[in-house]
C-alpha positions as CSV (number, residue, x, y, z in Angstrom):
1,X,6.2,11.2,-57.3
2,X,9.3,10.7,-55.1
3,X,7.9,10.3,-51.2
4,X,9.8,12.1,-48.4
5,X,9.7,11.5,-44.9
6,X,10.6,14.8,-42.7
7,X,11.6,14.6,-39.0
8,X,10.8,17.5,-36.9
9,X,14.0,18.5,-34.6
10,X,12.3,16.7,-31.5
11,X,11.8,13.7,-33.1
12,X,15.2,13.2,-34.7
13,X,16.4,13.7,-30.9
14,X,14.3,11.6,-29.5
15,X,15.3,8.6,-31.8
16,X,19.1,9.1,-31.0
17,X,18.3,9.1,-27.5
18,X,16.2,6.1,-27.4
19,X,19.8,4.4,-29.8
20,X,21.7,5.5,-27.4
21,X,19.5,3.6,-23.9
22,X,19.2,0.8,-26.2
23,X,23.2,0.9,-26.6
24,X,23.6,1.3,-23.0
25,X,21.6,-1.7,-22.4
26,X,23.8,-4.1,-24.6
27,X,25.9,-3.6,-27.3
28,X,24.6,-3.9,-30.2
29,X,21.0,-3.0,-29.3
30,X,20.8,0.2,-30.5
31,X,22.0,-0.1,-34.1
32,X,19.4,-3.0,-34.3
33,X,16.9,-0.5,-33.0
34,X,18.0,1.9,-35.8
35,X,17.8,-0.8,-38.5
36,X,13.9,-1.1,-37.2
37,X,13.4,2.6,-37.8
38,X,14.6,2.4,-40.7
39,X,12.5,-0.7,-42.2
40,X,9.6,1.2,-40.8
41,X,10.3,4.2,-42.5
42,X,10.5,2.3,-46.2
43,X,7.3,0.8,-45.5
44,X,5.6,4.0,-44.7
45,X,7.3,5.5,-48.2
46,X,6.0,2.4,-49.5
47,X,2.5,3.1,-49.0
48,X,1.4,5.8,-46.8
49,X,-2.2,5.2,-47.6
50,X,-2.5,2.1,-45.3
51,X,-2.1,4.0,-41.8
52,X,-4.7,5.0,-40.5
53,X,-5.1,8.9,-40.4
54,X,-5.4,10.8,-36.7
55,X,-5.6,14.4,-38.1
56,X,-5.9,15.9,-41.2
57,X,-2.5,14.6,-43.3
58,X,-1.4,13.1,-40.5
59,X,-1.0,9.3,-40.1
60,X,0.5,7.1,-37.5
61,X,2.8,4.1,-38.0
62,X,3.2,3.1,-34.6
63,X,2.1,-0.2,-34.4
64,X,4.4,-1.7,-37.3
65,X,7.2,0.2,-35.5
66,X,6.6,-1.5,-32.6
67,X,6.8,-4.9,-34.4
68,X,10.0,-4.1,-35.7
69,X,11.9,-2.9,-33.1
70,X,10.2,-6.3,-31.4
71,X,11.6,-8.6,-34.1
72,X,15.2,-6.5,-34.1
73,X,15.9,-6.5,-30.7
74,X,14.6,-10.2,-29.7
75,X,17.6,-11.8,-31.2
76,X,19.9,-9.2,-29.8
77,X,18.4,-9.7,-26.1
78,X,19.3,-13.3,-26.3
79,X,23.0,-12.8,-26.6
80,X,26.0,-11.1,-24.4
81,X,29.2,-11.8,-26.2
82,X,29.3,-8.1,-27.9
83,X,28.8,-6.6,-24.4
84,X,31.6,-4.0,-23.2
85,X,33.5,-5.4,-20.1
86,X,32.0,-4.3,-16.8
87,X,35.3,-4.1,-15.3
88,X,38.8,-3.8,-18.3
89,X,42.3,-4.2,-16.7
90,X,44.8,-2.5,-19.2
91,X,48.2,-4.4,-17.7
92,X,51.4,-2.2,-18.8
93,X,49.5,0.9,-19.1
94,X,50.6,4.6,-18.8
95,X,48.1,6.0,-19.5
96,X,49.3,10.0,-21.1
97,X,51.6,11.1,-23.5
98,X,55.1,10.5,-22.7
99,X,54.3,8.5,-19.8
100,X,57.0,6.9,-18.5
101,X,57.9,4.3,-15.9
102,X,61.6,4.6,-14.3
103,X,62.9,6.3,-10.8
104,X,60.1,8.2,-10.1
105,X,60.6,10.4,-6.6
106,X,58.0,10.7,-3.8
107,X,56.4,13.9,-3.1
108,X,54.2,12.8,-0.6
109,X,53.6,9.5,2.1
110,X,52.1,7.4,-0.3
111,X,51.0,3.8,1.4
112,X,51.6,0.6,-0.9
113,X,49.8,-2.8,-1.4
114,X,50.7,-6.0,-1.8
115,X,48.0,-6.4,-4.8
116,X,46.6,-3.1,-7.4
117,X,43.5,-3.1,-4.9
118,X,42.8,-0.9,-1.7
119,X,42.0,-3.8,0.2
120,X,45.2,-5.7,-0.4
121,X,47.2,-5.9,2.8
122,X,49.7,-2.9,3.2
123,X,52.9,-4.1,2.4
124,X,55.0,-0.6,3.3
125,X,55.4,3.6,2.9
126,X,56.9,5.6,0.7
127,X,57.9,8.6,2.4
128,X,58.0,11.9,0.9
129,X,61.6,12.5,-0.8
130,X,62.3,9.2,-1.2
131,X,63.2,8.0,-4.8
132,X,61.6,4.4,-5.7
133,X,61.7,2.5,-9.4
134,X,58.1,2.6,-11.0
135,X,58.4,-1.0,-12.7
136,X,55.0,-1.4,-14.4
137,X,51.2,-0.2,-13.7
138,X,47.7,-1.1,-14.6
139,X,44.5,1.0,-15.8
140,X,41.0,-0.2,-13.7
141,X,38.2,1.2,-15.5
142,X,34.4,0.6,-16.4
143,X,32.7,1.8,-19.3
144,X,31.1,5.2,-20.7
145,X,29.5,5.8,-23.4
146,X,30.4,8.2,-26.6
147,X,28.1,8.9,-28.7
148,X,28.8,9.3,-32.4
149,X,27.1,13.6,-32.7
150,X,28.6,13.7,-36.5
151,X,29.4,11.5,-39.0
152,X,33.3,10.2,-39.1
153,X,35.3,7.9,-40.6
154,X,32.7,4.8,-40.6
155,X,30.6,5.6,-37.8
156,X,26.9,7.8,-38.0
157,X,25.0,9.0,-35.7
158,X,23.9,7.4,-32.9
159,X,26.8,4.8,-32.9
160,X,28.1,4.5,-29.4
161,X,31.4,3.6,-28.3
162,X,32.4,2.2,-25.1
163,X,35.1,4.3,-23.8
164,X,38.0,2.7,-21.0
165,X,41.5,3.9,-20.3
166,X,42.7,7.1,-21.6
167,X,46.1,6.8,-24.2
168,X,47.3,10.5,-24.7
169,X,46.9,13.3,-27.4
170,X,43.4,12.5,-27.7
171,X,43.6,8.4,-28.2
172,X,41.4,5.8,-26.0
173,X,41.2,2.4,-25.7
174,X,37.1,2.0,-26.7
175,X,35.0,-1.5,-27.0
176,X,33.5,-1.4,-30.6
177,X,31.5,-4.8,-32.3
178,X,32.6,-7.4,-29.5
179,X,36.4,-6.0,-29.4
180,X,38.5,-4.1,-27.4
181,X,40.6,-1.2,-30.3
182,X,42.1,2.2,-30.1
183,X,40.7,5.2,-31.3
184,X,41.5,9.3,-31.9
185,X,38.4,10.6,-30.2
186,X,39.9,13.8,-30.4
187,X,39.4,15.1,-26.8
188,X,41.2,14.9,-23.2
189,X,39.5,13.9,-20.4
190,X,42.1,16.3,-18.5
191,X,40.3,19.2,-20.3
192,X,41.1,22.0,-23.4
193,X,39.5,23.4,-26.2
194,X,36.8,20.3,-26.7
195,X,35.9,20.4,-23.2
196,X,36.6,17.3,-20.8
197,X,33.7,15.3,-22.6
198,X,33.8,16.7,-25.9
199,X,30.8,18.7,-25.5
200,X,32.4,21.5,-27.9
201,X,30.2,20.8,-31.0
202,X,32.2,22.7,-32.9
203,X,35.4,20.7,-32.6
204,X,33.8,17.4,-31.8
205,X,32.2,14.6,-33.9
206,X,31.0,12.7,-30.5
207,X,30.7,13.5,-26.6
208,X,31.3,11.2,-24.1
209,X,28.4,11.4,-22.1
210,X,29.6,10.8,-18.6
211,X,33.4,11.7,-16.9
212,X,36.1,8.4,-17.2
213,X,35.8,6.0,-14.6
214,X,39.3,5.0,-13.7
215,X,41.7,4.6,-11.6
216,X,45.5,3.8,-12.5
217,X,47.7,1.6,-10.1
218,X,51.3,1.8,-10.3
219,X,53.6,-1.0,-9.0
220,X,57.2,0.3,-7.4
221,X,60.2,-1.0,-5.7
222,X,61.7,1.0,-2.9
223,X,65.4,1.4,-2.5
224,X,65.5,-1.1,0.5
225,X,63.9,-4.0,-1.8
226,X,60.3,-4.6,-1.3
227,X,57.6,-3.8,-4.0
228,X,53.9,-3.0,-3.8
229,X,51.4,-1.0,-5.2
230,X,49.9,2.7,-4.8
231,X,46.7,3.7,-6.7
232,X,48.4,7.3,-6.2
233,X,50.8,8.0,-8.8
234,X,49.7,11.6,-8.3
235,X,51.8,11.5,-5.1
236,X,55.2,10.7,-7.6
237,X,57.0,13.0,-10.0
238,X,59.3,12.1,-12.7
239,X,56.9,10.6,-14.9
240,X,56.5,12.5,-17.6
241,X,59.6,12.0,-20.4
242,X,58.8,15.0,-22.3
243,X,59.5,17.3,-19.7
């Protein structure tokens, strides 16, 4: 007789969750805690007679699932190099759909650095009005997690991808197996029908499980010369070549 191994609705959540902590700990960690489940789960198919019984039908595996997840997570402990930056610098970046960097004009004071970083010295002002040539810019931004709801393409889930800048028309730049690749999440952070985290089930096949950590520095030249950089480009129209 073919043995079956039914998850009540708690359970089932509780395992993605405890993927998911083990993902946030390190990369890696929480497929290897998945692969444990599911070596306990064939050994419990195996032969369900050898646990002991607690009530009625009921048996429990715990201990042997605790040895797994022990022996699957031990080697993953040891290691880093699959670990999503802390910290990803995307250099050339503009970061929407038809971003574009060219004479953009001021529409408020905007201070500028001599570095993309708040504490740089202050190397001049942009005053409001004034036009200035956006030559390049940089995404900052740390980590969140999106976790795989659905399954899709190659992923199940549980996976969890590490999400960083944001590309336009629903496209990230997301840290996946030790390496930094793009990916149609199918979302905007800015918000719309999936929701700014991709909470819309519906629509969705992952949510994102906190808001984007970022911040995007542009660098510009003024029309007297100088050049610095603003981690404002909110205060400067013109960016947007589709309109």
């Amino acid at each position: 007789m073919t043995q079956r191994l039914l998850f009540r609705p708690e359970a089932r959540s509780e395992l993605l969750d405890a993927r998911v902590r083990y993902e946030e700990q390190r990369a890696g960690l929480g497929r290897l805690f998945a692969a444990a489940v599911e070596t306990t789960i064939a050994a419990i198919l195996e032969n369900p007679a050898a646990y002991p019984g607690v009530y009625g039908d009921t048996r429990r595996a715990l201990k042997i699932l605790l040895v797994a997840v022990v022996a699957a997570l031990l080697p993953g402990v040891a290691t880093s190099a699959d670990s999503p930056p802390a910290m990803y610098i995307d250099k050339g970046a503009c970061p929407f759909e038809c971003c574009t960097y060219r004479a953009w004009n001021a529409t408020a004071d905007t201070v500028v650095h001599a570095k993309p970083d708040k504490n740089a010295q202050v190397v001049g002002l942009v005053k409001a009005g004034a036009i200035v040539e956006a030559i390049t810019g940089e995404v900052h931004s740390r980590p969140v997690a999106f976790v795989v709801k659905k399954p899709h393409a190659e992923y199940t889930p549980g996976d969890v991808l590490w999400v960083y800048t944001y590309l336009g028309e629903g496209h990230f730049k997301v840290w996946r197996s030790g390496a930094m690749h793009e990916e149609d999440l199918g979302f905007s952070p800015h918000g719309g029908s999936p929701g700014a985290r991709c909470e819309n089930t519906q629509q969705c096949w992952g949510e994102i499980k906190n808001e984007l950590k970022s911040s995007w520095w542009v660098k510009v030249r003024s029309k007297e010369g100088w050049e610095g950089w603003s981690n404002e480009p909110e205060h400067f129209g013109n960016k947007d070549a589709c309109g």
